[in-house]
TINUBA-13169 format. One line per 3 residues: number of its first residue (from 1); for each residue x, y, z of N, C-alpha, C. Coordinates in steps of 0.05 Angstrom, whole numbers. Example, Ala and Ser with C-alpha at 12.3 -4.5 7.8 and 13.67 -1.06 7.14 Angstrom:
<rs>
1	264 -114 156 246 -90 156 264 -66 156; 257 -45 142 273 -21 143 258 1 157 .
</rs>
This chain:
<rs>
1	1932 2160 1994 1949 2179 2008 1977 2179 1995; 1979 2204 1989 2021 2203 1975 2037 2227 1993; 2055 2217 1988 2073 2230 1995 2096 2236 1981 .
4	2108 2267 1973 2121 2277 1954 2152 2286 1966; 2168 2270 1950 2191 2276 1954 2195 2304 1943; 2211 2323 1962 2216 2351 1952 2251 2350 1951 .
7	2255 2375 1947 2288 2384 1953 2296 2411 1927; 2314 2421 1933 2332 2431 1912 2336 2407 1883; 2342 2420 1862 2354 2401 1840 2380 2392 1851 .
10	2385 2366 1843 2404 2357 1845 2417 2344 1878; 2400 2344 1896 2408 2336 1923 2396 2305 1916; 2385 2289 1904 2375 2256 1915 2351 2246 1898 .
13	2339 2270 1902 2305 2262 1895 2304 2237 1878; 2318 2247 1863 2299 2214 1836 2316 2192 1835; 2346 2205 1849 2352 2175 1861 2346 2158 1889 .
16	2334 2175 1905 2318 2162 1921 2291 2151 1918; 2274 2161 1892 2251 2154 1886 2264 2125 1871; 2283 2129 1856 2282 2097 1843 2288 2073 1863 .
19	2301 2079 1889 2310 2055 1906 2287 2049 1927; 2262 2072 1929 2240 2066 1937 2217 2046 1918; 2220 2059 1893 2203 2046 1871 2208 2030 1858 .
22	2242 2026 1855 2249 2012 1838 2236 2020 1808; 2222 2035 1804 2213 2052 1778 2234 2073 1769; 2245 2078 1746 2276 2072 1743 2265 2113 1721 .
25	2253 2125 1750 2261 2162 1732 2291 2167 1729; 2279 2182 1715 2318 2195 1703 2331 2206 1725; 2352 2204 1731 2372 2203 1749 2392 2221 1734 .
28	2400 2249 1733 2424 2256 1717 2436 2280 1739; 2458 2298 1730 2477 2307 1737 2474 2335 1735; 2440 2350 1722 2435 2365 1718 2407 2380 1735 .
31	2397 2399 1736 2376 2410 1747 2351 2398 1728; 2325 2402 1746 2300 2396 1727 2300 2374 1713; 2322 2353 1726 2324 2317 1707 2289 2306 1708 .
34	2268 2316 1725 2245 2298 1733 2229 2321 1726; 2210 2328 1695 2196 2348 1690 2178 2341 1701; 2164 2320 1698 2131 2304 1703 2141 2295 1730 .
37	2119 2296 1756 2119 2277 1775 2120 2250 1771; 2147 2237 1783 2140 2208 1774 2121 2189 1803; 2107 2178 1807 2100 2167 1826 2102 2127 1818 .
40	2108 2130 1851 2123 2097 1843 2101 2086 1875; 2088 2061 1871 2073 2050 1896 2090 2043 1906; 2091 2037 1933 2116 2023 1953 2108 2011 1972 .
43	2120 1975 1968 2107 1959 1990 2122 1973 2022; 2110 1966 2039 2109 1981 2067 2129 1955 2078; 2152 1955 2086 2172 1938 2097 2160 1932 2125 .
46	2157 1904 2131 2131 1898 2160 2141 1865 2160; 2159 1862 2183 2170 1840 2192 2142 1824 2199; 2121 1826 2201 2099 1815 2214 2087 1804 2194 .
49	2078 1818 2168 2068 1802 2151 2079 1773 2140; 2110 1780 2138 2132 1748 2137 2124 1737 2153; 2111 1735 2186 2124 1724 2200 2092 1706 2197 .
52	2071 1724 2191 2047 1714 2184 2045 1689 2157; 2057 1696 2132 2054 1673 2120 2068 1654 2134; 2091 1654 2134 2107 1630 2151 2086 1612 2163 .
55	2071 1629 2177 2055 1606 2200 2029 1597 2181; 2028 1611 2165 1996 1601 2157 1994 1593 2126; 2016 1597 2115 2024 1588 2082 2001 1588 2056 .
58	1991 1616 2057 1971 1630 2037 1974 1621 2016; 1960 1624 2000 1961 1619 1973 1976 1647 1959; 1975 1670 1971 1987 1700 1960 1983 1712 1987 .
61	2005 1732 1987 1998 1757 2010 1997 1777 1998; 1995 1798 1997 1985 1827 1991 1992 1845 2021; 2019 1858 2014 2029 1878 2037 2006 1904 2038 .
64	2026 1915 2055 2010 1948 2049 2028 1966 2036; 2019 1981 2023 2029 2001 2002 2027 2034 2017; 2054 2045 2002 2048 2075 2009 2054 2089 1982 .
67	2040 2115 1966 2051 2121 1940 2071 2144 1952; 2087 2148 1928 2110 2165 1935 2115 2177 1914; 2118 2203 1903 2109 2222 1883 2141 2229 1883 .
70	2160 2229 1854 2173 2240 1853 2172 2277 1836; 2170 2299 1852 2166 2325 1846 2193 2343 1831; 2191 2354 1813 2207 2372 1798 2224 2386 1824 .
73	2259 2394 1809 2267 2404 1840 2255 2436 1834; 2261 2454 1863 2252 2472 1866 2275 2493 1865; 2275 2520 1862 2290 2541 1859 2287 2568 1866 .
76	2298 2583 1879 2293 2620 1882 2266 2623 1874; 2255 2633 1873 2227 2650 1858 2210 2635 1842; 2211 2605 1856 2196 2590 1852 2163 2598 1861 .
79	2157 2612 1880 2129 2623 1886 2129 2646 1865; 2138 2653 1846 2135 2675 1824 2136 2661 1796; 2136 2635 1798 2132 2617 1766 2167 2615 1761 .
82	2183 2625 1782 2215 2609 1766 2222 2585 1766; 2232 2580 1746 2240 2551 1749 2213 2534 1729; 2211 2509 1745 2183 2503 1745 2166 2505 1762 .
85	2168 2523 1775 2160 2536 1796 2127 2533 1809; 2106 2536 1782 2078 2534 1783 2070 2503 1786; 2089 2493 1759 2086 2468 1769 2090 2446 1794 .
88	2115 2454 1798 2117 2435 1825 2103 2447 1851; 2092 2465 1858 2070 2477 1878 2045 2472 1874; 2044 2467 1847 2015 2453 1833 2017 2418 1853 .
91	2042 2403 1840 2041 2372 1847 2043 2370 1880; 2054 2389 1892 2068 2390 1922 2038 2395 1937; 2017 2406 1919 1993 2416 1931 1981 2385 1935 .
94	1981 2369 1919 1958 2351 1912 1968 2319 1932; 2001 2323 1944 2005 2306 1968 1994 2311 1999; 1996 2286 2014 1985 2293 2035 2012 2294 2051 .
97	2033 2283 2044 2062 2292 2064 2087 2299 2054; 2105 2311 2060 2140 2322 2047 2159 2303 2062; 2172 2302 2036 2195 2280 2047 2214 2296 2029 .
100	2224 2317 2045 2243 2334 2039 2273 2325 2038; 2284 2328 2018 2306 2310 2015 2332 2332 2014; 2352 2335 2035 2373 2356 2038 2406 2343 2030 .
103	2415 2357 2010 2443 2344 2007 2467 2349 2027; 2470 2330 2045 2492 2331 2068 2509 2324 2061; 2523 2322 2034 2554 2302 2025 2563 2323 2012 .
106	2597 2324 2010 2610 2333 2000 2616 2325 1969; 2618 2335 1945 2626 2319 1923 2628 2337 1906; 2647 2340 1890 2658 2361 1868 2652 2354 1843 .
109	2635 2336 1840 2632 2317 1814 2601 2326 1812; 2583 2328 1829 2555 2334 1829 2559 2359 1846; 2549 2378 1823 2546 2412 1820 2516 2417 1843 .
112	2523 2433 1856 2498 2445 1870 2489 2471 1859; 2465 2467 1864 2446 2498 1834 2454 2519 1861; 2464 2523 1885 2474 2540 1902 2503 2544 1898 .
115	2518 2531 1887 2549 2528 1890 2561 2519 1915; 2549 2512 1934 2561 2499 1952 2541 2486 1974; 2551 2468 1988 2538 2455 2003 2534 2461 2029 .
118	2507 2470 2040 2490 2470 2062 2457 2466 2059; 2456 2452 2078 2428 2442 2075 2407 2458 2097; 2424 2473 2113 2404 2493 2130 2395 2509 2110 .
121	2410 2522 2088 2406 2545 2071 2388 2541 2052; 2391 2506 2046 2377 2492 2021 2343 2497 2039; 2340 2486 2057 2317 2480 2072 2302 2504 2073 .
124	2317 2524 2081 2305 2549 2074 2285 2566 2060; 2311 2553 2040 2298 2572 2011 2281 2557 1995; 2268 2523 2002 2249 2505 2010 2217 2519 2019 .
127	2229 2526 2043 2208 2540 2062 2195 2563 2059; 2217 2580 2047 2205 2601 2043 2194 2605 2016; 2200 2588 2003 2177 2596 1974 2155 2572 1980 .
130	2144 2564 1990 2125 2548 1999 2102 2569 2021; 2124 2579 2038 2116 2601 2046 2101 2625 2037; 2110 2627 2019 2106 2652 1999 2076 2644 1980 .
133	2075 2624 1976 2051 2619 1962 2034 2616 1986; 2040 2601 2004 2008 2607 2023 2006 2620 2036; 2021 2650 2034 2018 2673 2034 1990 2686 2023 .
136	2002 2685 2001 1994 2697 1973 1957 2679 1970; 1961 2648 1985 1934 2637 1981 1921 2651 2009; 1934 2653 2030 1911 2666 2058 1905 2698 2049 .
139	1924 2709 2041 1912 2742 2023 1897 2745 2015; 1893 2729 1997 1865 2730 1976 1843 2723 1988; 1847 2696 2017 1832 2703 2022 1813 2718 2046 .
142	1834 2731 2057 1833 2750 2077 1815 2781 2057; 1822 2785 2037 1801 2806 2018 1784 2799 2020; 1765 2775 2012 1741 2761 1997 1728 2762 2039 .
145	1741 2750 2054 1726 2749 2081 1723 2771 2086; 1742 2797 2090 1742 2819 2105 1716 2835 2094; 1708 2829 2069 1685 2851 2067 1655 2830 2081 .
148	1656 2804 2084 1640 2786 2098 1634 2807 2131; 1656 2808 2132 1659 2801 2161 1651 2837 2164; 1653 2848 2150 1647 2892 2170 1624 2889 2167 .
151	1602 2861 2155 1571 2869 2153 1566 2855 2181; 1583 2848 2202 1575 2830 2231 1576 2806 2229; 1575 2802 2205 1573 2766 2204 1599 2746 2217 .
154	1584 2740 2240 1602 2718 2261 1617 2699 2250; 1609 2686 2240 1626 2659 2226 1650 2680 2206; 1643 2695 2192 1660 2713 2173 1686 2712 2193 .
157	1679 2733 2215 1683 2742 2232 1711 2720 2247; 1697 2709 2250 1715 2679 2258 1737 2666 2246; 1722 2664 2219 1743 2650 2199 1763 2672 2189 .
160	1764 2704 2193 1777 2730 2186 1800 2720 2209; 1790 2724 2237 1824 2716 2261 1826 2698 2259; 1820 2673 2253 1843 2657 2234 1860 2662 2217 .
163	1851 2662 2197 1863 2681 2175 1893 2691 2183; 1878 2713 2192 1897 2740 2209 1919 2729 2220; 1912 2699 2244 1944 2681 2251 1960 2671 2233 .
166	1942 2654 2215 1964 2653 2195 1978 2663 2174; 1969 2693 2174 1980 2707 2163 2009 2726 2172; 2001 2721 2197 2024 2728 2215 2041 2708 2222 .
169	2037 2682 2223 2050 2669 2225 2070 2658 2200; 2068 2663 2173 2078 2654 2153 2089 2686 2151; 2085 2705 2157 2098 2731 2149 2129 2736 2171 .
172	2131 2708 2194 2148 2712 2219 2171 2695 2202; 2152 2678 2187 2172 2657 2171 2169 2624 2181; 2153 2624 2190 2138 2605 2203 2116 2591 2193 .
175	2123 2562 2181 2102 2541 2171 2072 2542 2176; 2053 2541 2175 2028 2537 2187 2026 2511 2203; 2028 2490 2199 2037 2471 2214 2047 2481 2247 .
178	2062 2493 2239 2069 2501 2276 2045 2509 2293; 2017 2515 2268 2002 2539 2287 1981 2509 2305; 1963 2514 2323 1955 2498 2339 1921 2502 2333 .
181	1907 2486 2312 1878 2492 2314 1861 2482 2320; 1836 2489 2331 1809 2478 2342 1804 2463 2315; 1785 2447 2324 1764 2429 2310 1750 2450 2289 .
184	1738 2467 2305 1731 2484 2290 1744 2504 2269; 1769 2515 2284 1788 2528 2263 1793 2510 2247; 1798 2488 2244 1800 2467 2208 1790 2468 2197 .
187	1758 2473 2204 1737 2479 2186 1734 2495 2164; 1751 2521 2172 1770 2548 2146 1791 2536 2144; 1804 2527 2153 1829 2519 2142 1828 2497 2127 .
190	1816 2473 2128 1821 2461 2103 1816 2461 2078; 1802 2475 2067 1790 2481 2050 1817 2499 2035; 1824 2513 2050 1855 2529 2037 1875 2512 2026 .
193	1877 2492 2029 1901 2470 2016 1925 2482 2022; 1934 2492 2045 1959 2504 2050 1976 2479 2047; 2007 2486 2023 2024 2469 2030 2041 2474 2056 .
196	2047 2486 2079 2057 2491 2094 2050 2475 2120; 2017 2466 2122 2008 2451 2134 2012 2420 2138; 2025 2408 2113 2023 2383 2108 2052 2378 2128 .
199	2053 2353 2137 2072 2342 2154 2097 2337 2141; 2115 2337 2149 2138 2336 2140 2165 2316 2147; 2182 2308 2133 2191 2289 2141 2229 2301 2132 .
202	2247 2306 2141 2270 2309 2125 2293 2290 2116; 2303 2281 2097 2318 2256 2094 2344 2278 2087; 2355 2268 2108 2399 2282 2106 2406 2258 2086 .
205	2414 2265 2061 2424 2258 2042 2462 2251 2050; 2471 2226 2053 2494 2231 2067 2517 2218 2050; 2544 2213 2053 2567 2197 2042 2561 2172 2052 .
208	2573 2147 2043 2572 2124 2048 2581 2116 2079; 2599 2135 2083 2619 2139 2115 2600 2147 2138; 2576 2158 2126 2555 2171 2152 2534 2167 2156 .
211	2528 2139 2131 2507 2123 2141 2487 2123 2158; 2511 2104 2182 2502 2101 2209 2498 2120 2231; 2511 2136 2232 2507 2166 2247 2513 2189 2237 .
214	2513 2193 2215 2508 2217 2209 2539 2232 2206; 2539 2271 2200 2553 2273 2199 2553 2310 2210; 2562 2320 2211 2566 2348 2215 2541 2363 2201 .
217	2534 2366 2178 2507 2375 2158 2491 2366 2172; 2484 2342 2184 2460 2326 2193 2453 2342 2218; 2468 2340 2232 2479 2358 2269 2463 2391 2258 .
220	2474 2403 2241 2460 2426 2232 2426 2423 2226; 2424 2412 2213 2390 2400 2205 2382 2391 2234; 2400 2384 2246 2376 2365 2277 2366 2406 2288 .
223	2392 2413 2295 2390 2445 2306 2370 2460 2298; 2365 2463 2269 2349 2480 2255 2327 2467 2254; 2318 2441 2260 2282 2432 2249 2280 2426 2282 .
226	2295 2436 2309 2288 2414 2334 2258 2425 2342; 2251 2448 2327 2227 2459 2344 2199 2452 2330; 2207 2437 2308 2181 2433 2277 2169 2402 2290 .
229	2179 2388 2304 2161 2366 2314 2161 2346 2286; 2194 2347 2270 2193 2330 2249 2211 2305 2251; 2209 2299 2239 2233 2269 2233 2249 2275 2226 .
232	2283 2262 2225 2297 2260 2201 2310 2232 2199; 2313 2230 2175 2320 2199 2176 2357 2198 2152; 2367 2186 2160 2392 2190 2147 2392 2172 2134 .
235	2398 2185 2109 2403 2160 2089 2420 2171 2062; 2441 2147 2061 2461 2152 2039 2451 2142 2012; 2439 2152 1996 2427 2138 1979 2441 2138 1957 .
238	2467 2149 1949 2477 2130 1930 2477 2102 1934; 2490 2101 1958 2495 2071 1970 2471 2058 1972; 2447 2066 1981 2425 2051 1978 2413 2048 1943 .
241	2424 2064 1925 2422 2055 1902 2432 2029 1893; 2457 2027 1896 2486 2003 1898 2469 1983 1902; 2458 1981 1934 2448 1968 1940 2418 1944 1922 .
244	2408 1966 1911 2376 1954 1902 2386 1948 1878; 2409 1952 1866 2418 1939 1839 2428 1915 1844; 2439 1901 1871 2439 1877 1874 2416 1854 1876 .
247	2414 1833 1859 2391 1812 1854 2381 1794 1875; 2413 1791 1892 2422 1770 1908 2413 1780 1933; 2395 1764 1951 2387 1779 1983 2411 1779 2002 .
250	2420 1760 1997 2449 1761 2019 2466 1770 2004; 2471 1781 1981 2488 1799 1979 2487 1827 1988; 2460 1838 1981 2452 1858 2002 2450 1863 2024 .
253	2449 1834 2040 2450 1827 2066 2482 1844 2084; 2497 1836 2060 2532 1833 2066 2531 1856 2058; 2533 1871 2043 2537 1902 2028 2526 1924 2057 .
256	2501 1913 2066 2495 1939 2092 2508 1927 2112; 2510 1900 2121 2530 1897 2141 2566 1913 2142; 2571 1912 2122 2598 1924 2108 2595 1963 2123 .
259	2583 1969 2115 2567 1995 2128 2558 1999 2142; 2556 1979 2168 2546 1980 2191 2514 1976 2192; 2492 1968 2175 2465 1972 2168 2452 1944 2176 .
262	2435 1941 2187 2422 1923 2190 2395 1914 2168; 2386 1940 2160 2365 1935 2138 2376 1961 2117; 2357 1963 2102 2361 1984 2084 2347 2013 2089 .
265	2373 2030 2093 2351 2057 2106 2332 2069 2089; 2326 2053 2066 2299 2064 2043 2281 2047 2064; 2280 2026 2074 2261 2005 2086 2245 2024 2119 .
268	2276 2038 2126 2262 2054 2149 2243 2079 2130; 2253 2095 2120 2244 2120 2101 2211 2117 2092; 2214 2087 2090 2181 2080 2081 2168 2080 2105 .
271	2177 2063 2129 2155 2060 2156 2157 2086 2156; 2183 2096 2156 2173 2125 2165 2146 2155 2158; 2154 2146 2123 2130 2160 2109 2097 2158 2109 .
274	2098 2126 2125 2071 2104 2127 2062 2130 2156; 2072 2121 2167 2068 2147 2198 2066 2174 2193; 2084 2179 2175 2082 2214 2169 2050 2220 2156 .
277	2038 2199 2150 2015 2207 2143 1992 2193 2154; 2003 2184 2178 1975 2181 2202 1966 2154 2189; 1987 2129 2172 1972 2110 2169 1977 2083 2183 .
280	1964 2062 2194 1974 2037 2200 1960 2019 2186; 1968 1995 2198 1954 1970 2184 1941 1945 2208; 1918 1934 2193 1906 1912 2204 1909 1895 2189 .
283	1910 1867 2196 1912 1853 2175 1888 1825 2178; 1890 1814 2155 1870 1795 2154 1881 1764 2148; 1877 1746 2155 1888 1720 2156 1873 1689 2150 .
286	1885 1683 2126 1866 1660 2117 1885 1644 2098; 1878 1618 2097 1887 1603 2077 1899 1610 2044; 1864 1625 2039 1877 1647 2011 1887 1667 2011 .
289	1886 1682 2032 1913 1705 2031 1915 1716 2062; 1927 1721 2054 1946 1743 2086 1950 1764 2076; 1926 1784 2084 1942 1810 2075 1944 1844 2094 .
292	1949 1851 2079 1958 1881 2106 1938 1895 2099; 1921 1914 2113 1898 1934 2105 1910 1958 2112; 1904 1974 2094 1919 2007 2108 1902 2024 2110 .
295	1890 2032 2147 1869 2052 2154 1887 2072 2162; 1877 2100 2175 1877 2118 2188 1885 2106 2217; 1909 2116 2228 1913 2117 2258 1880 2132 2268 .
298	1868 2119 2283 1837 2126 2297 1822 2120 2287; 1819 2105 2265 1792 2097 2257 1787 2072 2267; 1749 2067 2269 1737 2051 2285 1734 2021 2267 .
301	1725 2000 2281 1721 1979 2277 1701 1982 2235; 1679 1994 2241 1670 1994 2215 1683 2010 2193; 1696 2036 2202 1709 2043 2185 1737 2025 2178 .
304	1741 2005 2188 1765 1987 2173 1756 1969 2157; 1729 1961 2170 1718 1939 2158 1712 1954 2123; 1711 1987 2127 1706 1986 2102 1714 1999 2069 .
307	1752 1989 2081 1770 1988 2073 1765 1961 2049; 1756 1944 2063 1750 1920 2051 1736 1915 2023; 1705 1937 2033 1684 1922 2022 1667 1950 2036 .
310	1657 1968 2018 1643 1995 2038 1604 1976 2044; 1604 1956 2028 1578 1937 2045 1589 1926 2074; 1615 1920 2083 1621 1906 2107 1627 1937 2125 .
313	1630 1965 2120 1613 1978 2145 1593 1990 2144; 1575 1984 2122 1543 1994 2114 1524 1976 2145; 1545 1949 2137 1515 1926 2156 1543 1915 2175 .
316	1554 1930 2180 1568 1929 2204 1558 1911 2228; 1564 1884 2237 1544 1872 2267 1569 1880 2294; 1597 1863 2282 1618 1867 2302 1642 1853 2288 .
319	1672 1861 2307 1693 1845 2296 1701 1830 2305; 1713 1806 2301 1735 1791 2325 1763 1808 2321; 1779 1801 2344 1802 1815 2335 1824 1794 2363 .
322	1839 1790 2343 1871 1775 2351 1889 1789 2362; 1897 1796 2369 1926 1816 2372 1945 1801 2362; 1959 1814 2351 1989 1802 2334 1996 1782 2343 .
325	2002 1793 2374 2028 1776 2387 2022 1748 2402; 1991 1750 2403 1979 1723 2409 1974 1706 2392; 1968 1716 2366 1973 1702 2345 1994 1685 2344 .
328	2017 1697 2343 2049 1690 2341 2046 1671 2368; 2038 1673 2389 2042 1654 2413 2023 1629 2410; 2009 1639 2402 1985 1606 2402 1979 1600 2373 .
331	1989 1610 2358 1990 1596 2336 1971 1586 2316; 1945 1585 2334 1926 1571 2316 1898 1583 2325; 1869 1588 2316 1849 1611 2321 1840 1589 2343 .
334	1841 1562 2340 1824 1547 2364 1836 1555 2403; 1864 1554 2386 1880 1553 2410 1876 1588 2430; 1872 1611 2414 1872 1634 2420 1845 1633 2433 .
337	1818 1617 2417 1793 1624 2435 1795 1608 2458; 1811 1582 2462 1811 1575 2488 1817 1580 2507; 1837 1602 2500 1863 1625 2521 1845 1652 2525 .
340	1817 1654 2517 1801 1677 2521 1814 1699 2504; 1828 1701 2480 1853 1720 2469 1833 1731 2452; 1815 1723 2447 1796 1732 2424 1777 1753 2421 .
343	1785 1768 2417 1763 1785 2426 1737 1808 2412; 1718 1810 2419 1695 1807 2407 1686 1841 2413; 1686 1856 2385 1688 1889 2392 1656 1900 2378 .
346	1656 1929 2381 1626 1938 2368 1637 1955 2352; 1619 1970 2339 1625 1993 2327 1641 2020 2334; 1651 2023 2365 1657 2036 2377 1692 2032 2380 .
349	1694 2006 2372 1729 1997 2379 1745 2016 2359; 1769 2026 2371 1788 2045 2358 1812 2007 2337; 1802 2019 2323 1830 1995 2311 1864 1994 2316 .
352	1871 1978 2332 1898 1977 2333 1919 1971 2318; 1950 1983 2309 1966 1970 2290 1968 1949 2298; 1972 1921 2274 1976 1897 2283 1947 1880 2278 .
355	1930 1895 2291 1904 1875 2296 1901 1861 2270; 1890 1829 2280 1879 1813 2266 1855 1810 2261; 1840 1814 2239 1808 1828 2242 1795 1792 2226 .
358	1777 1799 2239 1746 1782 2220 1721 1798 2234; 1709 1799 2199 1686 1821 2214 1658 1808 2211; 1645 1815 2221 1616 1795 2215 1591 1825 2209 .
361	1585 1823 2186 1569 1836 2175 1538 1826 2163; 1521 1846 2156 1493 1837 2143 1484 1855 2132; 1479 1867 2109 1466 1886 2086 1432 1871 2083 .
</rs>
């Protein structure tokens, strides 16, 4: 599962991808600095996994990971091949979430490819060439159905007023994402790879001064996305650059305290992107490792198990399962089965974030 940083040239992108990745893309002062998508893995910041070796002193842990795609910036008539236009709608296609990055700081030293700074305007002209291509992809295939569909054929027929909404709905100026579909309407729709669909996340790019709450730009972005059912997460990422160039943990410690920060808002940006794409973690616990598993929010007992090992949900029998926080209270597996904490699931159990799994299988 990735998730692709987007934006205008020059608002953050690849300096937010390096303080995520610490994978060190070019960073410059110019448009189109990131031709190639850079993608950098990113451990998933999870106070619980620390709190797990502590108690049980592994031989290695292994967090959970989220990838994070750094994408070419975007421009005007980018759905008509400007810019790199084909390309980055090509890479933007092949994520499963946007982590749209808007420049909310003032600075006369870093040129905006707009000449001035607004991020309602930037977000926009974002939208609407994103827009414009899954346009251009429900068109084509609104032709190819419509002659399906005048011979009677029902399903044609079906999958045509679909179509038809979202073709009206991206022609109002309106994401597909907003639209609301059956089980069955996904059935045509996914197959379209609409980028408009994919979830979205916005990061207000801010001064060092607005960190913590933000600033006037940000207040505009809350206004303009309150109806999209998105996130935004503020983050000053020069300053979180500053930051990841320090070696020292308590110097970093002291540097976000200085700024009012308790952690590093790249650290929220990640939980946040981990969610934007419907993922959590179970984790597993043993002498040789402690580590985090990363399923699907809703998937069942065997489908975690076969995350693992696709033989451990082939011969699937059942799981035990811990809950975090009893873990953390009793401390030890003898002590949890004597407290009845233990508990013993089928193939039917929805997996919880947190859970502590052992699965018992037979092929």
């Amino acid at each position: 599962m990735k998730a692709g940083i987007v934006g205008l040239p020059n608002v953050g992108k690849s300096t937010l991808f390096n303080c995520l990745s610490n994978a060190k893309a070019q960073s410059a002062n110019f448009p189109f600095c990131t031709i190639e998508p850079n993608i950098g893995v990113v451990n998933v910041p999870d106070d619980r996994i620390a709190k797990l070796e502590e108690m049980v002193d592994p031989e290695r842990v292994v967090p959970a990971t989220v990838e994070i795609v750094d994408i070419a910036g975007l421009v005007k008539g980018a759905s008509k091949g400007e810019g790199l236009g084909n390309q980055f709608l090509g890479n933007i296609r092949e994520t499963d979430a946007i982590i749209h990055v808007l420049r909310c700081f003032d600075n006369d030293n870093v040129i905006h490819v707009e000449d001035s700074v607004d991020p309602v305007r930037d977000k926009e002209i974002i939208d609407i060439e994103l827009q414009l291509k899954d346009l251009e992809t429900v068109e084509k295939r609104i032709e190819r159905v419509k002659k399906n569909a005048k011979t009677g054929n029902k399903e044609a027929q079906a999958e045509l007023d679909v179509l038809l909404r979202v073709q009206e709905t991206l022609l109002g100026g309106n994401s597909v994402r907003t639209i609301e579909f059956t089980e069955k309407e996904l059935e045509f729709i996914k197959p379209m790879q609409f980028i408009t669909i994919k979830p979205v996340m916005y990061v207000c790019n801010v001064d060092e001064a607005s960190a913590v709450s933000g600033n006037d730009y940000v207040e505009k972005v809350r206004a303009a996305v309150q109806n999209e059912n998105a996130e935004i997460v503020i983050l000053a990422v020069g300053t979180e650059a500053d930051i990841t160039e320090l070696e020292d943990y308590e110097e970093r410690q002291i540097f976000l305290e200085d700024i009012g920060l308790t952690e590093p808002g790249s650290a929220k940006l990640i939980r946040s992107a981990y969610k934007l794409l419907n993922l959590q973690t179970y984790f597993t616990v043993g002498k040789k490792e402690v580590r985090a598993w990363t399923i699907n929010i809703g998937d069942t007992a065997p489908q975690a198990a076969g995350v693992i090992h696709t033989d451990f949900e082939k011969g699937f029998i059942r799981a035990e399962v811990i809950k975090y926080n009893d873990y953390v209270e009793y401390s030890s597996e003898a002590k949890i089965r004597d407290a009845g904490k233990l508990g013993v699931e089928g193939k039917e159990y929805i997996v919880q974030d947190g859970d502590i799994m052992n699965f018992r299988f037979n092929v």
